[in-house]
C-alpha positions in Angstrom: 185.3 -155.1 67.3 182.0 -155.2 68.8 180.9 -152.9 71.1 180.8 -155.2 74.4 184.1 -155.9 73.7 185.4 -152.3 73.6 183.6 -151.2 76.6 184.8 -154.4 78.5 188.4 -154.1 76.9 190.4 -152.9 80.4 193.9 -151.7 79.4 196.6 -152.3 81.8 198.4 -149.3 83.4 201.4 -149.4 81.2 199.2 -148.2 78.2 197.3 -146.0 80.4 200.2 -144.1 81.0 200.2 -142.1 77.7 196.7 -140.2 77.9 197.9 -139.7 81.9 201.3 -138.2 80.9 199.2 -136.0 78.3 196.8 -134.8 80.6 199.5 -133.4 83.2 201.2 -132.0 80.1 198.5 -130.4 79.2 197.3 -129.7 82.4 200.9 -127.9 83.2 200.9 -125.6 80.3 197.4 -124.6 80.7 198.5 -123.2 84.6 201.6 -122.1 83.3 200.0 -120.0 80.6 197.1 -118.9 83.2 200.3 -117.6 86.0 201.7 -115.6 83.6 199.0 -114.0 81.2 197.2 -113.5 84.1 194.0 -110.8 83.0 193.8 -107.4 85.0 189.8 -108.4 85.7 188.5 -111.9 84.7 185.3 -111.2 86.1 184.8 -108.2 83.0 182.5 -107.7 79.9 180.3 -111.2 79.6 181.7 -113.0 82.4 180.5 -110.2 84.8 177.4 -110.7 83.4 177.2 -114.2 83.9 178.6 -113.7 87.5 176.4 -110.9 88.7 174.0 -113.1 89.6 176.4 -114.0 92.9 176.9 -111.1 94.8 173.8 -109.3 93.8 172.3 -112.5 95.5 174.6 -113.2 98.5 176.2 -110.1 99.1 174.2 -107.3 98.1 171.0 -109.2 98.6 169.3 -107.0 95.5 169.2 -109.9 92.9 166.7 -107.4 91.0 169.5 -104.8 91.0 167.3 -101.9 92.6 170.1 -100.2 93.7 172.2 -99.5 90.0 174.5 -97.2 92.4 176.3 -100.2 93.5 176.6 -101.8 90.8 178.0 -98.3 88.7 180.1 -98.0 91.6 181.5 -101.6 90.8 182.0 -100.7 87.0 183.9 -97.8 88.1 186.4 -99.3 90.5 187.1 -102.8 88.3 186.4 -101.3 85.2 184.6 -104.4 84.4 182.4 -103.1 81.1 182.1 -99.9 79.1 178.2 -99.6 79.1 176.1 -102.2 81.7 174.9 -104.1 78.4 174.3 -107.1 80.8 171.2 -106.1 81.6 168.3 -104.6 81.0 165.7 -102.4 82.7 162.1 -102.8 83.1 159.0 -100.9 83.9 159.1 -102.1 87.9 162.5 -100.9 88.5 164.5 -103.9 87.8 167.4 -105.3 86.4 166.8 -108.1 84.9 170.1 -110.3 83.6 170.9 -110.6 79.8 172.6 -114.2 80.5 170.6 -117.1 82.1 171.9 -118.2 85.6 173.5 -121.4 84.5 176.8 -120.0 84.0 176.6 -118.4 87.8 176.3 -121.8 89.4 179.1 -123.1 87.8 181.3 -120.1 89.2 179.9 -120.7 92.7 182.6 -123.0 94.2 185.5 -120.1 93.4 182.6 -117.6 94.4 182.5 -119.1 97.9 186.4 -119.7 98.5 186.9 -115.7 97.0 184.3 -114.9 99.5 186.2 -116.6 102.2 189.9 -115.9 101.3 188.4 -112.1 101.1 187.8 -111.7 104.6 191.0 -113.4 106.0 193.5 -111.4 103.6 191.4 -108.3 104.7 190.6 -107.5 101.0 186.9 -105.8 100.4 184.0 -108.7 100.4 182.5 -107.0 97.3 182.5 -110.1 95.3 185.0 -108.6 92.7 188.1 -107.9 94.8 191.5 -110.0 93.6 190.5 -112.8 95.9 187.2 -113.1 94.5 189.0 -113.0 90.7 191.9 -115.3 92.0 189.6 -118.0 92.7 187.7 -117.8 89.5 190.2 -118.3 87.7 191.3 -121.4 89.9 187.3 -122.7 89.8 188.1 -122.6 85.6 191.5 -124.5 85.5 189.5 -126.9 87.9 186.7 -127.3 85.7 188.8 -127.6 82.6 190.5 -130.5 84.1 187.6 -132.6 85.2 186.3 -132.0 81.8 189.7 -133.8 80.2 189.9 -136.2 83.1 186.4 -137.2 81.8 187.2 -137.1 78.1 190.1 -139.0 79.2 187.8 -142.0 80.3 185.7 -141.7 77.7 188.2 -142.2 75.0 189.7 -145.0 76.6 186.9 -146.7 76.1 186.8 -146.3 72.4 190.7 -146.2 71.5 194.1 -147.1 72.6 195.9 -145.2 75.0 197.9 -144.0 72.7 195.4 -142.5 70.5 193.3 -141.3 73.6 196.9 -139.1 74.4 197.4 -137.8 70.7 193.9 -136.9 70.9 193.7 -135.0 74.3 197.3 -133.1 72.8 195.6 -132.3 69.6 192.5 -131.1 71.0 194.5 -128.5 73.5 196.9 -127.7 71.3 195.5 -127.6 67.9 191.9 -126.5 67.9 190.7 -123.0 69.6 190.0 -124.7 72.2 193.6 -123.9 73.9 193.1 -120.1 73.4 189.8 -120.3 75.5 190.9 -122.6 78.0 193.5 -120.7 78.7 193.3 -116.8 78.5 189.4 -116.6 78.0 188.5 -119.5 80.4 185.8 -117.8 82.3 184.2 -117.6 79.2 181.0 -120.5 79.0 182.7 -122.4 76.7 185.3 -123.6 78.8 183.1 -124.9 81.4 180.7 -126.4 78.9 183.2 -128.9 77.0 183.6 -130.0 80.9 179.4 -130.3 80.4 179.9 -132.3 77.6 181.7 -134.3 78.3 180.1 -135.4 81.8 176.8 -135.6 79.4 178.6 -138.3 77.2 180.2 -140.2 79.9 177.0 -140.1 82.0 175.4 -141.6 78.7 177.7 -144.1 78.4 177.3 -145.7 82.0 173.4 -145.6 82.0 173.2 -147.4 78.5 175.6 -149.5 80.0 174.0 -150.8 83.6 170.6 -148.4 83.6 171.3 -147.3 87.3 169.2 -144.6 88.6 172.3 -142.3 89.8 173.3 -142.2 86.1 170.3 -140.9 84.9 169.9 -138.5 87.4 173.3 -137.4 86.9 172.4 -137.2 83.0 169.4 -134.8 83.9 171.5 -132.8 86.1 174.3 -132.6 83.8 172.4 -131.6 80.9 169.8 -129.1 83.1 173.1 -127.4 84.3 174.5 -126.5 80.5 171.0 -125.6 79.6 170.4 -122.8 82.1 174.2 -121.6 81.2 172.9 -121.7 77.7 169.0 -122.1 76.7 170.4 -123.9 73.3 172.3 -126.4 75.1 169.4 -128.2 75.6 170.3 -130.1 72.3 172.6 -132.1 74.3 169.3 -134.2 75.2 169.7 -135.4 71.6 173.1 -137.8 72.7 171.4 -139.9 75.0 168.2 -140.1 73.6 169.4 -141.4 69.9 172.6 -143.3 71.6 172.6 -146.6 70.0 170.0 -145.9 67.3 170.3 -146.8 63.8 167.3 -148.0 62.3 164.0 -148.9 63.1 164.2 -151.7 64.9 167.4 -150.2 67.0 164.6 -147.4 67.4 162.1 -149.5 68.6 164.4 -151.5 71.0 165.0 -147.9 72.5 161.9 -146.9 72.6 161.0 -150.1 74.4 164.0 -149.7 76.8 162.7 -146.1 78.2 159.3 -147.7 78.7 161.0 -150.0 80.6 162.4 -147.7 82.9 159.4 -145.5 82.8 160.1 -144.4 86.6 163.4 -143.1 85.9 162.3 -141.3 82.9 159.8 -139.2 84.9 163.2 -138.8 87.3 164.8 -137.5 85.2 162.1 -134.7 83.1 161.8 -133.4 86.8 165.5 -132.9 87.8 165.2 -131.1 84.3 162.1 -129.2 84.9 163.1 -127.9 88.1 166.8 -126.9 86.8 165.3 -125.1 84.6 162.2 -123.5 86.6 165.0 -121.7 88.6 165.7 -119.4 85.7 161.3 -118.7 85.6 161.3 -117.9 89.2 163.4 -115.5 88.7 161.9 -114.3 85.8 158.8 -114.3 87.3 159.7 -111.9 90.3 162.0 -109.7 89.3 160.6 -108.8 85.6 156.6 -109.7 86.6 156.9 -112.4 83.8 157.4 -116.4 83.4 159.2 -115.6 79.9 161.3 -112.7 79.6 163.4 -112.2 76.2 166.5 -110.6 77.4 168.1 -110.5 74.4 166.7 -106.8 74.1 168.8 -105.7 70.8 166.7 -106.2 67.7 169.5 -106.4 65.7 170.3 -109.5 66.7 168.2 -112.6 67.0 168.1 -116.6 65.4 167.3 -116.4 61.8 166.4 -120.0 61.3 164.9 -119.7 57.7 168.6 -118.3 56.5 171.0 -119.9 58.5 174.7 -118.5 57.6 176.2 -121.9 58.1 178.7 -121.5 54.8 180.1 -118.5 56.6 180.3 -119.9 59.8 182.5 -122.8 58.3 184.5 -121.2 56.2 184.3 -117.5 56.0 188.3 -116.0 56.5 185.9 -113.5 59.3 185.8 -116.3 61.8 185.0 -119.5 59.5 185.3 -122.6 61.9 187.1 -125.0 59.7 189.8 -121.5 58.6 190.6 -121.0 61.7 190.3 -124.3 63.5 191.5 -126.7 60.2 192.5 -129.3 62.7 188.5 -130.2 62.9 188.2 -131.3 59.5 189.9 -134.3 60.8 186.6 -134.7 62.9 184.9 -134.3 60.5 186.4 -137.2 58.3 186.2 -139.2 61.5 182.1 -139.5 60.9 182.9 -141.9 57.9 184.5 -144.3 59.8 182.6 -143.5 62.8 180.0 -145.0 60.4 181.6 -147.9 59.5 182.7 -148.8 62.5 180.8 -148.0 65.3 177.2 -147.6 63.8 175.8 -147.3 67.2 177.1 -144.5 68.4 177.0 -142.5 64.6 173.7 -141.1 65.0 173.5 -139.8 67.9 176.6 -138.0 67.6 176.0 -136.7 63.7 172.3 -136.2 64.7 174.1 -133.8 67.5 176.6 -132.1 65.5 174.1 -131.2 62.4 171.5 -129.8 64.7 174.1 -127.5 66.7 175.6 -126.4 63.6 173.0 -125.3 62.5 171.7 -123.4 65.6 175.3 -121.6 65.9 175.3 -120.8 62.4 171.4 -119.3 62.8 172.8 -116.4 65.1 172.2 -112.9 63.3 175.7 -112.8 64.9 177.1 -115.3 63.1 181.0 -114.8 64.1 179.9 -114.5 68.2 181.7 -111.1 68.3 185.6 -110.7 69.0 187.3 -114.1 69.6 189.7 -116.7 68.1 187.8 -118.8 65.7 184.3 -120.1 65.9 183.5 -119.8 69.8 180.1 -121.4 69.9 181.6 -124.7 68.6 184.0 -125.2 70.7 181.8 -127.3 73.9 181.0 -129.5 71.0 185.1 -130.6 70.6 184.7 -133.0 73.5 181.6 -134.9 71.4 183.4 -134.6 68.4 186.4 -136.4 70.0 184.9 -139.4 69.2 184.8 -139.3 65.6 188.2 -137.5 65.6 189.5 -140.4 67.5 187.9 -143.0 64.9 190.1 -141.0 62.1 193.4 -141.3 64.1 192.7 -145.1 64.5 191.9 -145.5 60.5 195.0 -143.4 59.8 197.2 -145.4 62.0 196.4 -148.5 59.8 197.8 -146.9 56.4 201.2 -147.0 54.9 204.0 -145.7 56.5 204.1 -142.4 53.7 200.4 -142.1 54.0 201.1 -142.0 58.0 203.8 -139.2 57.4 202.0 -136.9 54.8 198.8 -136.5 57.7 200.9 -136.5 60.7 203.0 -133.9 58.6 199.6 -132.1 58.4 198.2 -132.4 61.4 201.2 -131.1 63.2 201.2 -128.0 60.7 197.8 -127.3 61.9 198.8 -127.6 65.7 201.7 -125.3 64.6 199.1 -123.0 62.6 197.2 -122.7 65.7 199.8 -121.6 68.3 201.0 -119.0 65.9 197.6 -117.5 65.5 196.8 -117.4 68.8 200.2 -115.5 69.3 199.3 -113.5 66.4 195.9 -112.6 67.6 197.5 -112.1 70.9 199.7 -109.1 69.3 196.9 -107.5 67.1 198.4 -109.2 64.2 195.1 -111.1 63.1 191.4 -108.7 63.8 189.0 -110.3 66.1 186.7 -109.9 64.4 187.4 -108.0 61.2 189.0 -110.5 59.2 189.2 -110.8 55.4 190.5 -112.9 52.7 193.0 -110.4 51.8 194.2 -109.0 54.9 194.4 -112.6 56.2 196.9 -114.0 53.5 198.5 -110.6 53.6 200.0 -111.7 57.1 200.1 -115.1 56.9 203.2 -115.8 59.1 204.0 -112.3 59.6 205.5 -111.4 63.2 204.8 -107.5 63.4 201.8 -106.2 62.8 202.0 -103.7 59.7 199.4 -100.9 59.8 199.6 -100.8 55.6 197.2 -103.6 55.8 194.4 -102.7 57.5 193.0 -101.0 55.0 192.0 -104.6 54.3 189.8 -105.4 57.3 186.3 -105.2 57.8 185.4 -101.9 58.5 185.5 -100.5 62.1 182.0 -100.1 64.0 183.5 -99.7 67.1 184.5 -96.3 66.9 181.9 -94.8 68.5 182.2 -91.0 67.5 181.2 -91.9 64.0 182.4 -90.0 60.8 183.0 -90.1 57.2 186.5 -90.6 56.7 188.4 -88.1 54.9 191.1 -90.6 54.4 189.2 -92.4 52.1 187.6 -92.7 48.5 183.7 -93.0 48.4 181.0 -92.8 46.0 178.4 -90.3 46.7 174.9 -90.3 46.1 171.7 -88.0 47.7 168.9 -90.2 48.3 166.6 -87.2 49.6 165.6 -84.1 50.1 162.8 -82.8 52.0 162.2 -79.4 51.4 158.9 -79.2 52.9 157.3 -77.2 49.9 153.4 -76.8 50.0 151.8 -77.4 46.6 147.9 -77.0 46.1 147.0 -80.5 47.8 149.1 -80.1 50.5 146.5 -79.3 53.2 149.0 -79.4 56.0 149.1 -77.1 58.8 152.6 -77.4 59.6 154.1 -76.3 56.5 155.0 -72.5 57.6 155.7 -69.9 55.5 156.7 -68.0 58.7 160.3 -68.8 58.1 162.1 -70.6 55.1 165.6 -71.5 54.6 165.2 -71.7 51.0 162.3 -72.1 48.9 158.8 -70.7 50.5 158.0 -73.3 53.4 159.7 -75.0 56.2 158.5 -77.3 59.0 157.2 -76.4 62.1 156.7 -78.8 64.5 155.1 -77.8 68.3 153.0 -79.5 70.4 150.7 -81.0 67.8 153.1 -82.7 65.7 155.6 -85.0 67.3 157.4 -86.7 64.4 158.1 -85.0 60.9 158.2 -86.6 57.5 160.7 -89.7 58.1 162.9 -91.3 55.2 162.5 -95.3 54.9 164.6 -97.5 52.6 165.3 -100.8 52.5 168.6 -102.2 53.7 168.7 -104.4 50.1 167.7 -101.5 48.1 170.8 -99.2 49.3 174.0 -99.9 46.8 176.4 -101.1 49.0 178.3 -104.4 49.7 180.1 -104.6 53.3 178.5 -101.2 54.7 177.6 -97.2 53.8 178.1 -94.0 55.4 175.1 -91.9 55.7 175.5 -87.7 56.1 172.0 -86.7 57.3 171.6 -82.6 57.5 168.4 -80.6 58.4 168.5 -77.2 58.8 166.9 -75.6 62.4 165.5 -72.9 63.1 165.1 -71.8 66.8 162.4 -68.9 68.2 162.6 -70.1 71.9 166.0 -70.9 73.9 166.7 -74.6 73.2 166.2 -75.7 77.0 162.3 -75.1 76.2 162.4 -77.5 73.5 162.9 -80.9 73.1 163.8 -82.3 69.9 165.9 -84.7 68.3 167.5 -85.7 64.7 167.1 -89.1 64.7 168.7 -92.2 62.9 168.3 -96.2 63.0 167.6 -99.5 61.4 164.4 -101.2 61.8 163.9 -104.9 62.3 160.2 -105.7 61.8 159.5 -102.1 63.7 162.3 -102.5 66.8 165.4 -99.8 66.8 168.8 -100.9 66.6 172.0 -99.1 66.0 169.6 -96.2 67.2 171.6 -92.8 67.1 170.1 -89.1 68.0 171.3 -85.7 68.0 169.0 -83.7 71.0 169.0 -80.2 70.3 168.7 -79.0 73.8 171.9 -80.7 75.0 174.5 -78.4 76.2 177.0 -78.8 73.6 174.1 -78.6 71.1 172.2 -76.0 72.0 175.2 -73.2 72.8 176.0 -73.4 68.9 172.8 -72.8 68.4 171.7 -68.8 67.4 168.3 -68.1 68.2 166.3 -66.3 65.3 168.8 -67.8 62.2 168.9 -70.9 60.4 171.2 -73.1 61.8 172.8 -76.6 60.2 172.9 -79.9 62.2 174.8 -82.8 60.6 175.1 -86.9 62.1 177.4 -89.1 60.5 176.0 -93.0 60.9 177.9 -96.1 59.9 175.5 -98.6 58.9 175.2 -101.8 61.7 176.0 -105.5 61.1 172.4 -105.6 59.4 170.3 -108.3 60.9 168.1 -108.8 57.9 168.1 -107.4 54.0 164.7 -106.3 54.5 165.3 -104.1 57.4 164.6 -100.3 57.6 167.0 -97.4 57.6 164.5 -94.6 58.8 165.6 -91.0 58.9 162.9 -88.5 60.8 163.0 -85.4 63.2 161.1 -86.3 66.7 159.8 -83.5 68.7 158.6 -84.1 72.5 158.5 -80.2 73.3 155.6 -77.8 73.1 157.1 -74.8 71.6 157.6 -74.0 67.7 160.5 -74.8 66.1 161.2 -75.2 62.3 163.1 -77.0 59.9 163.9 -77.6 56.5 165.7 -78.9 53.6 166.6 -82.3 55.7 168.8 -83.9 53.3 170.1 -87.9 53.5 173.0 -88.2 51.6 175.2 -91.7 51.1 178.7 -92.5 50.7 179.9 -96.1 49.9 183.7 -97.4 49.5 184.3 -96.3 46.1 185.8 -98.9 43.7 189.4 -99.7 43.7 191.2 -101.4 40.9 
């Protein structure tokens, strides 16, 4: 079938009627599901982030966050994040956002109706009061039915009713998609399938009659996901290799943009100035045009390593584990190919490219959620060659039809279950493994005998070496501080020594003492290590006179993450403290999700007081999970 003669084919209502049945279905459940699992505080952790943006502007009027009182007093009253991690301070006194403002537009409409509804139920206009979070989460079930609606018309132009249905059903139902639209919904992700799939329809009509509102549209469309999320900006690559396949489908293109040269200008400058929203505010609040607020060197793109095997099939959050009904998409690109050359490129082209910019992220597995979260905007391009699949399947013999289908509804069955199993602390967010997975396959109560087979816990934040558990043990140094003939140092004492005849003392003139540095690859460990670090102190003035830390952190290319510090002038510190006596200070530190093999773990004592103190023996021992048969 050509592809005039798909895009022309007009079904008559009676076929239609499937994919509309679906969608109410679908539609139904998803408000059904959002009524009754209802979250205390939608607008919490990331989403608050994103939202910010809102009331600092229109309520507060502070948009550079000045006044951090209201917003702790905010974080107080909602309990809307453990640590304000959604921004980050700078040297003029602002805030400046972590997220990009994108996301905040998109949240506007429920913004202003929360505002509204606010003021006549007599609840506070703080922007985060139950109005303001009721109509969120109506401004997400909206957007995540447009965004079917328009997959909806977009299949139907491809495939039979009937296959456009089984596709919207297996998309909600079977893919990860369903546990984001549904109790995560505020979340980007949810709102940018809805992008997508307004990008691909857009794409569609303007290849289709070239009219300007299309391409305007198109630019606004794909200016809109960008500033939600800077890497969005692939989506460019759908209509700009649409109907490409070889050179001379190239060249035609190539001719046809030429041809509409105005419109082309149109639409780089709905696109620039999008985009130049997030620079002005850039601009004033942080003082410049670029600002990286990312701010934690530990993570970052690694483009030269990307951990795409792991972010496909890892059991930690491997997309194709934990969505298997994708695969199916996947196998779709072959007949995509064969069938619809056309549209192939551009939509492969689309799909490498993002894979590969998920899978870049230091943070490979997108911190705690069900299943690969980065991919799932993508689901409404991939629809297409998921869609090709089901149409090639429903040619085969009746036993080939009922082995897949038999398959296909396992995986929709597979999917519930795990979202009900992640629901109930079954299955880890993010601290899957091979083991522990299998080990409660189809189990309905979680059993705490297992998870001793999880990733290990960073989240604990009062970090210790277990007791409960085997390790090896190794000590990697010892500074003693002992003066030998060539050591012309002044600040090797032999005032005071804890053993030996030197110690350190460190004062005004000396504001970091001999630091330990090893390589993350040269430590033995697989998953992670404990480190004991222990320095002995020896106070001559009270501890409120002094300033000085034990510090401990991993280095990427010279930045500080995972940072951790003991300050010995610190109440709880310094009363343990004797004055006049050697005195031992132990920190326990887990070792990070480690950006990179070649970053630093760096021990070292830093002194920002003026008066002497001395140490000694400073001794880095390691502990890693000991062997088990």
């Amino acid at each position: 079938m050509t592809e005039s003669q798909i895009f022309k084919r007009k079904p008559n209502f009676r076929f239609k009627f499937y994919s509309i049945l679906a969608l109410i279905f679908i539609l139904s459940i998803n408000i059904y599901d959002r009524i009754t699992h209802t979250p205390k505080n939608p607008i919490s952790w990331d989403t608050f982030g994103y939202y910010l943006y809102l009331p600092a502007t229109f309520i507060y009027h502070d948009l550079g966050l000045k006044d951090k009182a209201v917003i702790d007093n905010i974080i107080d009253k909602y309990h809307s994040t453990s640590t304000f991690y959604q921004a980050s301070h700078v040297q003029n006194g602002n805030w400046i956002m972590k997220y990009s403002m994108g996301m905040a537009i998109l949240y506007s409409p429920g913004f202003i109706v929360g505002h509204i509804l606010a003021q006549f139920m007599d609840y506070p206009t703080d922007g985060f009061s139950k109005p303001y979070q009721w109509a969120l989460i109506a401004n997400s079930i909206l957007f995540f039915f447009i965004g079917l609606l328009v997959l909806r018309k977009i299949l139907n132009r491809f495939f039979t009713d009937q296959i456009t249905a089984t596709l919207l059903i297996l998309i909600f139902f079977g893919t990860n998609y369903f546990s984001y639209s549904t109790f995560s919904a505020e979340m980007p992700h949810n709102y940018l399938f809805t992008m997508y799939a307004l990008i691909l329809w857009q794409t569609i009509l303007w290849h289709e009659n070239h009219k300007r509102k299309h391409i305007w549209a198109l630019a606004f469309f794909i200016g809109l996901a960008t500033l939600a999320r800077p890497t969005e900006i692939i989506s460019i690559l759908i209509p700009l290799l649409w109907n490409i396949t070889n050179k001379e489908t190239l060249i035609k293109k190539i001719n046809l943009i030429k041809s509409f040269k105005s419109q082309m200008w149109q639409f780089m400058v709905i696109l620039l100035l999008i985009g130049s929203l997030q620079v002005i505010y850039w601009k004033i609040y942080s003082g410049h045009f670029i600002y990286y607020s990312y701010q934690n060197p530990g993570e970052g793109f690694e483009f030269l390593w990307p951990y795409t095997l792991k972010t496909l099939f890892s059991f930690r959050k491997g997309w194709l584990i934990y969505t298997p009904m994708m695969i199916f998409a996947l196998w779709g690109f072959i007949h995509l190919y064969k069938e619809n050359r056309n549209k192939f490129f551009s939509i492969f082209i689309f799909f490498i490219v993002n894979l590969y910019i998920v899978s870049s992220w230091s943070c490979w597995w997108y911190a705690q959620s069900m299943g690969q979260r980065a991919l799932i905007q993508s689901y409404a391009v991939l629809a297409i060659p998921f869609g090709y699949f089901l149409t090639s399947l429903s040619k085969k013999s009746a036993i080939m039809k009922i082995v897949m289908s038999l398959i296909i509804l396992f995986f929709v069955i597979l999917n519930q279950f795990q979202v009900w199993q992640f629901s109930k602390g079954i299955l880890s967010l993010d601290r899957m493994t091979m083991p522990y997975y299998f080990n409660t396959f189809g189990k309905m109560v979680h059993n705490k005998a297992y998870d001793s087979l999880l990733l290990v816990d960073r989240s604990n934040l009062n970090e210790k070496v277990p007791d409960n558990q085997s390790f090896e043990h190794e000590v990697l140094k010892i500074f003693d501080f002992e003066k030998d003939s060539s050591n012309t140092d002044p600040h090797y004492s032999k005032l005071y020594a804890h053993q030996g005849s030197y110690s350190l003392v460190m004062d005004s003139s000396i504001q970091f003492s001999p630091a330990f540095k090893i390589k993350y690859k040269d430590i033995n460990c697989e998953e992670y290590a404990w480190f004991r670090i222990s320095v002995w102190v020896y106070p001559v003035y009270p501890l409120n006179e002094t300033s000085t830390s034990l510090i401990v952190s991993f280095q990427h290319k010279g930045d500080n993450y995972k940072y951790r510090g003991i300050d010995l002038n610190k109440p709880e510190i310094a009363e343990q403290l004797i004055l006049n006596q050697w005195n031992k200070i132990n920190m326990d530190y887990l070792t990070p999700e480690v950006r990179s093999k070649n970053d630093n773990l760096i021990v070292y004592v830093w002194n920002r007081g003026k008066k002497s103190i001395y140490f000694d023996d400073m001794t880095i021992e390691m502990y890693t999970p000991a062997e088990t048969n």
